[in-house]
N, C-alpha and C positions, 0 to 999 in steps of 0.2 A: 420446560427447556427453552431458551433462550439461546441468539447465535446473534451475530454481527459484521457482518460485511464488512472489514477494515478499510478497503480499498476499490471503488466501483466507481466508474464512470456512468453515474445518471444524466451529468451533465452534457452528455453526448448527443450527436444528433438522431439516434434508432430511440432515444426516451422522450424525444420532446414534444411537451403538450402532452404526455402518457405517466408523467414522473407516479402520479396518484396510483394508477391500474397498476403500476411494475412495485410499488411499495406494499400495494394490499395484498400483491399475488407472494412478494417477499413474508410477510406476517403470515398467511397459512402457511407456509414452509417454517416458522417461527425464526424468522430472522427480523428482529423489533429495531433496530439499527444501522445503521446504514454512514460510511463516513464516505463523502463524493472528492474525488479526486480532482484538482486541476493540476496545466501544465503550462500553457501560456495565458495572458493575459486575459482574455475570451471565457476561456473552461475557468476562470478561477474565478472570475466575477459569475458566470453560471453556478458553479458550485456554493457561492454565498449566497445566492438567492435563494435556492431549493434551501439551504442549511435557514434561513430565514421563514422560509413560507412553510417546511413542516417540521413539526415536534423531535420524531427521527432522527432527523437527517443533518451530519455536523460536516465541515468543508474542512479542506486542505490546500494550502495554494503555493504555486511556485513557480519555475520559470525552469521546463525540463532542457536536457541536453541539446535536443534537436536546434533549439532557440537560441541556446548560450553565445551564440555569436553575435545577437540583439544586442544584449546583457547591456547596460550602460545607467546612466545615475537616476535617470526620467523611471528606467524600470525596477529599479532598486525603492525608490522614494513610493512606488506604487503598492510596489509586493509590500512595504513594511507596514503601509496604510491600511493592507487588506491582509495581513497578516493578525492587525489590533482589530478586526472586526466581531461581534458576537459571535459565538458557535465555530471560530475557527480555532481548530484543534490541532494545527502541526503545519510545519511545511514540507510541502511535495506535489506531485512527485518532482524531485530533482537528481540529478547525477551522471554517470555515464552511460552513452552510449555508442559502440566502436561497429559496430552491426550496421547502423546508418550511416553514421560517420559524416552527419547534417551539418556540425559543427566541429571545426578543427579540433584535437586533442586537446591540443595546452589551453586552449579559451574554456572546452569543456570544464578541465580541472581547475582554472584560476575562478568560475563560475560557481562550480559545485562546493570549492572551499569556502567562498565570499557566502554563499546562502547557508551553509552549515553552522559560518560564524551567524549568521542575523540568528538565525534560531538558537544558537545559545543566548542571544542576546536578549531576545525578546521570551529569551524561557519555554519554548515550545521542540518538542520532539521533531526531526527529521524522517521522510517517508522517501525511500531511497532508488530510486530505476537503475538495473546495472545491468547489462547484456554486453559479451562478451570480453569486458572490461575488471576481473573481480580483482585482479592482482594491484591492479591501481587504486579503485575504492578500497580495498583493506588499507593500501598506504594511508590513504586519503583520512580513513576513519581513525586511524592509526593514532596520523599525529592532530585528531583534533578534539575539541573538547565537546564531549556527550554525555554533558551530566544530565541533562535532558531526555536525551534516550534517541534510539535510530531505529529504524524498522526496513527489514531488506523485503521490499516488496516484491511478490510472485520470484520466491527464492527457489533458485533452481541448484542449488548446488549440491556435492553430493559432501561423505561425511567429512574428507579434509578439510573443503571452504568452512564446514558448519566449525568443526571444532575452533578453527582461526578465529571465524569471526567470536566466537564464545568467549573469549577472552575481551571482548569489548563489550560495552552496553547498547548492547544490538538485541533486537527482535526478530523473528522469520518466519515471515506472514508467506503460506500457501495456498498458493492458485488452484485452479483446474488441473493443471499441470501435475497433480498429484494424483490424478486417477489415471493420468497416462497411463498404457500398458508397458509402451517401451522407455516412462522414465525410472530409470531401474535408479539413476545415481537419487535422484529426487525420494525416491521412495528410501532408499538407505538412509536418509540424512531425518526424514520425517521419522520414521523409527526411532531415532535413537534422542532426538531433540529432548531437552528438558521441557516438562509440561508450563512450567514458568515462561517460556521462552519461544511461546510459537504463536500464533493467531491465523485467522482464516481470511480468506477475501475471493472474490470473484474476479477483475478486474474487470469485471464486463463495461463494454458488449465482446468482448476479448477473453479466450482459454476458455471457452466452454469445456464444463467438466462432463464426464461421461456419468449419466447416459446420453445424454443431449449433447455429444460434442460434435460439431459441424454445424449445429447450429448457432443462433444469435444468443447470446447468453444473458441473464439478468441477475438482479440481485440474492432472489429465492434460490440460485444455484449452490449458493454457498453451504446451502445445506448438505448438496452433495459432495463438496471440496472438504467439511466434516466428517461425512461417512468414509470415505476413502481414508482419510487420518485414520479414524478409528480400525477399521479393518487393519493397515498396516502394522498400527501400534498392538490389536488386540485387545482393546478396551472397547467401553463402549460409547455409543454418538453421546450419550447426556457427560459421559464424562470430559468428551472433549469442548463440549459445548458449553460447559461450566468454566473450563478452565481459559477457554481462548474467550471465553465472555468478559472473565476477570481480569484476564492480561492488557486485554483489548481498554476496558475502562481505565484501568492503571496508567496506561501505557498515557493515553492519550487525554487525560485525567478529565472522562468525561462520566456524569452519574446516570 
């Protein structure tokens, strides 16, 4: 059995100088993959290093919400450079966010549209942050082109959002968030998902999943962000772990 972190922050400060101990303790949990998330400039050049210095481990870079107010041609001409890098596999995370609300709405969205095109452009899938913002991102994804493919990272919504967004070439990659006890919408939505159509992730050091939740969270968590799947759906972890292993490679066309 095999598993795959779609979405983790190794590049954070709780892993640094530790990336090796948090990857070896991820492989006994069998989680052989690992894709590190950036969000500004900083996290996405950390994330291409580790995707550099070990086998595993593949980056994603982008220029999140909070930042989009930066947003200007200096950081466009960078993301695109570090977007042609080895081993990077998508951009993100990028998108909304109305919860913070770090960066005005309309720069958010003129920002989140402008990086959805580069990644059409450059052929690479989009990995998407949305909090409390979904009606806008469906616009968003709506009218744009995904031939590529999206991925609604640490998807929290219940089965309306899900059917919506199905209708596009979207993915819904679940957090810790799913072993919640009180996400009842979360768990409805996990249920019913197309096995085609889901993948796992930890976002850590962020959503520790239960049993560990309160704590700091790592990569090997993800195994429990499967278990919980599996319970909800009634299947079993190998079959979830086959199927979000596949999608995972697909998605992000890595072997």
């Amino acid at each position: 059995m095999q598993l795959i972190d779609n979405h983790t922050h190794l590049n954070d400060e709780p892993f640094r100088g530790k990336e090796e101990y948090y990857l070896d303790r991820a492989e006994k949990l069998c989680v052989t993959k690992v894709i590190c998330a950036g969000q500004d400039p900083d996290f996405n050049q950390r994330a291409i290093d580790l995707a550099q210095r070990f086998d595993n481990v593949y980056a994603m870079v982008g220029l999140n919400p909070d930042i989009a107010k930066n947003y200007d041609q200096d950081a466009e001409d960078k993301l695109i450079e570090q977007l042609q890098m080895p081993k990077v596999v998508a951009l993100g995370e990028v998108g909304l966010d109305y919860y913070w609300d770090e960066s005005p709405r309309d720069k958010q969205q003129e920002v989140f549209r402008r990086q959805i095109e580069l990644a059409h452009e450059l052929k690479v899938p989009v990995d998407i942050h949305t909090r409390d913002a979904f009606e806008d991102c469906y616009k968003i994804l709506k009218e744009s082109n995904l031939e590529y493919g999206a991925i609604l990272h640490s998807f929290n919504g219940g089965v309306d959002w899900l059917n919506k967004f199905l209708d596009l070439n979207v993915m819904f990659s679940y957090s810790g968030v799913v072993s919640f006890t009180k996400a009842v919408e979360v768990h409805e939505s996990a249920k019913v998902v197309p096995m085609d159509r889901f993948m796992v992730e930890t976002d850590a050091p962020y959503l520790t999943p239960k049993p560990y939740r309160g704590r700091q969270n790592e990569p090997a968590y993800v195994r429990y962000v499967a278990e919980a799947i599996a319970k909800i759906k009634d299947i079993s972890l190998e079959e979830v772990a086959d199927a979000t292993y596949k999608n995972t490679e697909r998605v992000y066309g890595i072997k």
